[in-house]
C-alpha positions as CSV (number, residue, x, y, z in Angstrom):
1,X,9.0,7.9,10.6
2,X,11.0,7.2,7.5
3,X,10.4,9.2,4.6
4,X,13.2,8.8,2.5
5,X,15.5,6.0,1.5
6,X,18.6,6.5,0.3
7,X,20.4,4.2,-2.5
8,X,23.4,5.2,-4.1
9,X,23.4,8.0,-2.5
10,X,19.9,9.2,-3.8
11,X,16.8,9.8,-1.8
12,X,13.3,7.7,-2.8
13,X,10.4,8.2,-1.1
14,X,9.2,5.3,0.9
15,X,5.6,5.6,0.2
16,X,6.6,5.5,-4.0
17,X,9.0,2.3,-2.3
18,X,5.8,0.7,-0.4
19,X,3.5,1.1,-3.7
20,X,5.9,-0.8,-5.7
21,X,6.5,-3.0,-3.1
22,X,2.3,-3.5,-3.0
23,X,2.1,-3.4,-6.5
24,X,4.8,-6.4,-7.4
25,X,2.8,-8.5,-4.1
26,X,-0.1,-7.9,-5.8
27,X,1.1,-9.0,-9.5
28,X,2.0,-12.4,-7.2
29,X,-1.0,-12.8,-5.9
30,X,-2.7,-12.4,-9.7
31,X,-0.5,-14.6,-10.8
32,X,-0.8,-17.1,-8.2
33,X,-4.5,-17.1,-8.7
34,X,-4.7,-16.8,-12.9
35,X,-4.8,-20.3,-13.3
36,X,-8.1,-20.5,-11.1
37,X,-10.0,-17.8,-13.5
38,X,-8.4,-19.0,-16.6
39,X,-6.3,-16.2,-17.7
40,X,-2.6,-16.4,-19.2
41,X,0.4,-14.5,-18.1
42,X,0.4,-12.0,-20.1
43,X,-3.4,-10.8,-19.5
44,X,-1.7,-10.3,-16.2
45,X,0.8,-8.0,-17.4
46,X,-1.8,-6.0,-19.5
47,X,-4.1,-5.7,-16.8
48,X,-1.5,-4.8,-14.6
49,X,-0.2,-1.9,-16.6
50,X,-3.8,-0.3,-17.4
51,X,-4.8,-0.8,-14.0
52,X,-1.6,1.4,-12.9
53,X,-2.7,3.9,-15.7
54,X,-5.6,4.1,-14.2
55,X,-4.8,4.5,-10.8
56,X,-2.7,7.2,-11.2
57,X,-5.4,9.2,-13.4
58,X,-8.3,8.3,-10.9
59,X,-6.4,9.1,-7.7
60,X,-5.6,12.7,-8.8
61,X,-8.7,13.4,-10.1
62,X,-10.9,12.6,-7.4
63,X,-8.6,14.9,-5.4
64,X,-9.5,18.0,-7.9
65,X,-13.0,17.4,-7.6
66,X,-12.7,17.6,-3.8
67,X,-10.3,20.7,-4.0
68,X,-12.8,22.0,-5.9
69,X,-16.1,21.4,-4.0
70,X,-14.2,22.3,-0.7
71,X,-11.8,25.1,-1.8
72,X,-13.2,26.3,-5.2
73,X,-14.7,29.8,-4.2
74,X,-11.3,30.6,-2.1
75,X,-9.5,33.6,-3.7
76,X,-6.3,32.2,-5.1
77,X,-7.3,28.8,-6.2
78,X,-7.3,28.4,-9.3
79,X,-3.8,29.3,-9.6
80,X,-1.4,27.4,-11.8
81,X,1.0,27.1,-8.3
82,X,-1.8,25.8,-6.4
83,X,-3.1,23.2,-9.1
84,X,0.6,22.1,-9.5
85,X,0.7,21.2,-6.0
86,X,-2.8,19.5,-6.4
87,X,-2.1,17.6,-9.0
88,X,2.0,16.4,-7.8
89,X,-0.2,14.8,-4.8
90,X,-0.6,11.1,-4.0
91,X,-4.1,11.5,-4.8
92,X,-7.2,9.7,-3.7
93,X,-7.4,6.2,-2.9
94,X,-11.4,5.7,-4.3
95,X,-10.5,7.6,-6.9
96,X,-7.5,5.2,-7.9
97,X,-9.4,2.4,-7.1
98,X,-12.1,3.3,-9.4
99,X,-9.5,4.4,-12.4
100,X,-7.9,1.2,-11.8
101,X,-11.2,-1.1,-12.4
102,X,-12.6,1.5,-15.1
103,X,-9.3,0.9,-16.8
104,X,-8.7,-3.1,-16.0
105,X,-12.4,-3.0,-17.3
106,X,-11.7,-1.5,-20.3
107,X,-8.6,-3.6,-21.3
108,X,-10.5,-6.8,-20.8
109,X,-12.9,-5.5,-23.4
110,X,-10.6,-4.6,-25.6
111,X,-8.4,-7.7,-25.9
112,X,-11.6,-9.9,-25.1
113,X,-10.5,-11.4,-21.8
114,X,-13.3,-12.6,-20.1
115,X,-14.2,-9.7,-17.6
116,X,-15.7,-11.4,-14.6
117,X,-12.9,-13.4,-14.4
118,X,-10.2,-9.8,-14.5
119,X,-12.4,-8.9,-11.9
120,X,-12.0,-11.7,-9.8
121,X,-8.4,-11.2,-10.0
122,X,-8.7,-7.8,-8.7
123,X,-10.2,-8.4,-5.8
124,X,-7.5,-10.8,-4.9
125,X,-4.8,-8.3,-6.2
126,X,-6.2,-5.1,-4.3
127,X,-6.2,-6.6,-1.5
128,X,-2.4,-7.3,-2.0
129,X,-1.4,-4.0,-3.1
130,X,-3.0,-2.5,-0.1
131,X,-1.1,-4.5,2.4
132,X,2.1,-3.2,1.7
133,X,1.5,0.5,-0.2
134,X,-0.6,1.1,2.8
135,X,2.9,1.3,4.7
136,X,4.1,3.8,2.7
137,X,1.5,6.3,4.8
138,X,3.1,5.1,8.0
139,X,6.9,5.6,6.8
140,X,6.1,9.0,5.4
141,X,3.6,10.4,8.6
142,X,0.7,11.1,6.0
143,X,-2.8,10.2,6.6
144,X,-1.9,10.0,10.6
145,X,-4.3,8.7,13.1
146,X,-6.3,10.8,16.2
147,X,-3.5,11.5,18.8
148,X,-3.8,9.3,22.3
149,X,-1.1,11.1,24.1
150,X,1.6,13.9,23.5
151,X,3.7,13.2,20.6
152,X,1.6,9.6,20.3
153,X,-0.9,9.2,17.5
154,X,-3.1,5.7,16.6
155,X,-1.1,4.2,13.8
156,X,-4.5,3.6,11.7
157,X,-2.1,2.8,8.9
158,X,-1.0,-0.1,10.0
159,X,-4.5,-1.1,11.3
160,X,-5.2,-0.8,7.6
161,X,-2.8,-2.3,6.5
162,X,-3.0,-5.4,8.7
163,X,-6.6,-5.5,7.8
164,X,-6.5,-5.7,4.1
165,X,-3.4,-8.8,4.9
166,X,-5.8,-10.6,7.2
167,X,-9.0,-10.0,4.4
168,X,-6.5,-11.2,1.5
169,X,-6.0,-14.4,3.7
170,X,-9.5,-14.8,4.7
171,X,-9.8,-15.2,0.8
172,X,-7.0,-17.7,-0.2
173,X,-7.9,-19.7,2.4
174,X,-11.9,-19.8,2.4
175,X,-11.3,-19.4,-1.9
176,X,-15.2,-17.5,-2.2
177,X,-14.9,-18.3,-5.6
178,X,-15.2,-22.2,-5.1
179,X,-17.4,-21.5,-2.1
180,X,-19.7,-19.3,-3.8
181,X,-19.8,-20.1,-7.9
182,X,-21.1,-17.5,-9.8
183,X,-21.0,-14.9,-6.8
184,X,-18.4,-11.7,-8.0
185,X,-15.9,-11.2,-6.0
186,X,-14.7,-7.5,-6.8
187,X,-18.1,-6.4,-5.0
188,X,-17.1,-8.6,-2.1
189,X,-14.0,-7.0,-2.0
190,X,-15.3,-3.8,-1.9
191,X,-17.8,-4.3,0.1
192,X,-15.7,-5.8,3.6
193,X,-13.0,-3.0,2.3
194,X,-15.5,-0.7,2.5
195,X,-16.8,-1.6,6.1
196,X,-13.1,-1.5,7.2
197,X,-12.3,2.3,5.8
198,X,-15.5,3.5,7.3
199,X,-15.1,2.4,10.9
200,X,-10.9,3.3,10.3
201,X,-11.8,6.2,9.7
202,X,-13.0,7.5,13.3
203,X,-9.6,7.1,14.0
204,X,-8.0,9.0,11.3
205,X,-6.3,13.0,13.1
206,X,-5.1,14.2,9.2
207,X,-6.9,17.1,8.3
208,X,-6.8,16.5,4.7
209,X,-9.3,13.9,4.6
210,X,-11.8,16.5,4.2
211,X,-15.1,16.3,6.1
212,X,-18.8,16.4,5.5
213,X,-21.6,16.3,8.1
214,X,-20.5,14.1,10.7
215,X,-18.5,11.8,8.1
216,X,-15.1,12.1,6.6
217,X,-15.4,12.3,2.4
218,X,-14.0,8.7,2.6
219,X,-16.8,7.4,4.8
220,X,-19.5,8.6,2.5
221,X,-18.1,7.0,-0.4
222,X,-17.8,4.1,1.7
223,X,-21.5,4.3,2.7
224,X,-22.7,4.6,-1.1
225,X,-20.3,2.1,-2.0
226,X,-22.0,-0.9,0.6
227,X,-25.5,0.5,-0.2
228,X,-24.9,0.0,-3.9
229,X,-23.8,-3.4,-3.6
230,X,-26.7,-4.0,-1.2
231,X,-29.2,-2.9,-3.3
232,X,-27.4,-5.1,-6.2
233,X,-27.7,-8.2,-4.2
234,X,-31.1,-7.7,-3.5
235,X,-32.2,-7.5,-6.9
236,X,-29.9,-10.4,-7.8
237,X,-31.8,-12.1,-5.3
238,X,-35.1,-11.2,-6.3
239,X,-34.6,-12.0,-10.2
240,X,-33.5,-15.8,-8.6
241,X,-36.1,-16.4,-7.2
242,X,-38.6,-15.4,-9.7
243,X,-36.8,-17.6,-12.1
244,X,-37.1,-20.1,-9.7
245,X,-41.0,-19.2,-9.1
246,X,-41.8,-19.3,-12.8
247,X,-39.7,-22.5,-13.5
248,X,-41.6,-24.4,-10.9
């Protein structure tokens, strides 16, 4: 492992290093793609910057809700040392995720950027960013996988990783939006990212995923997550085809 890097002398933390690293990829892939949703330059840049914003705010506070259901009756937690080291965490990756569409959301309102389109670039985007910040777990030995020998772990980080590279090329090559008009592709997105965590997650060995049941807190989210988008399809489907029944 390879927590630090050092330049000029001064140590940076390779998961802050991978994040930017995803997070530049990912404003690549955006604008690579903004031409095929319509949108200029610069509604990449705003989007970009809420969807940072929002990240950061999600992330962490997803992680003091679960601190809270899992740790809130414990004598000594709600002391301002231990909220300081709640909140100076990485945070939450659902709870990013969901900061950073709530947010992306909201700027496309504000500046009236068409929303389905912003949200077709995320897909594309996440994606990206999660292919390279996703390293940054590896280099800093956080969020490990089960161990398969002495001193020899399952580097589900990389598995991850590689995953959400191979699903972002599964989508610039197939292009779902030309395949499938009208079909959204941030719930496609989530929904093969979502299938990925869960089954990833039997191999996570990190304690700090917190656990529920038989399923890790990430799994369950993951579970509501496909059933949601499920359900939403279904009833998609349904209202088709009664259009289609009452046209005929």
């Amino acid at each position: 492992m390879m927590p630090y890097v050092y330049i000029d002398g001064e140590p940076i933390s390779m998961y802050f290093f991978m994040a930017l690293g995803g997070l530049l990829f990912a404003v690549v892939i955006a604008l690579v793609k903004r031409k095929t949703f319509g949108l200029r330059v610069r509604d990449i840049l705003r989007i970009t910057t809420f969807a940072v914003i929002g990240a950061l705010i999600g992330a962490r506070l997803f992680r003091a809700i679960g601190h809270i259901i899992l740790e809130g009756r414990e004598p000594g937690f709600w002391t301002a040392e231990n909220w300081r080291y709640i909140l100076s965490s990485v945070g939450v990756f659902y709870g990013g995720l969901f900061g950073s569409i709530g947010m992306v959301a909201l700027r496309a309102k504000l500046c009236r950027i068409d929303m389905k389109s912003v949200l077709n670039v995320v897909a594309y985007a996440a994606f990206a960013f999660q292919s390279i910040a996703r390293l940054g777990c590896w280099f800093s030995g956080c969020c490990y996988g089960i161990e398969l020998a002495r001193g020899v772990r399952f580097p589900v980080q990389l598995f991850e990783a590689g995953f959400c590279f191979v699903a972002l090329l599964v989508f610039l090559i197939i292009k779902p939006e030309r395949r499938w008009p009208g079909m959204p592709l941030l719930p496609m997105y989530l929904f093969v990212y979502s299938i990925g965590r869960f089954i990833l997650e039997f191999f996570r060995g990190d304690e700090s995923r917190g656990s529920f049941l038989i399923f890790s807190t990430s799994q369950w989210i993951a579970l509501l997550v496909v059933t949601a988008i499920c359900i939403s399809f279904l009833n998609m489907q349904k209202k088709r085809t009664s259009v289609g029944t009452t046209t005929i």
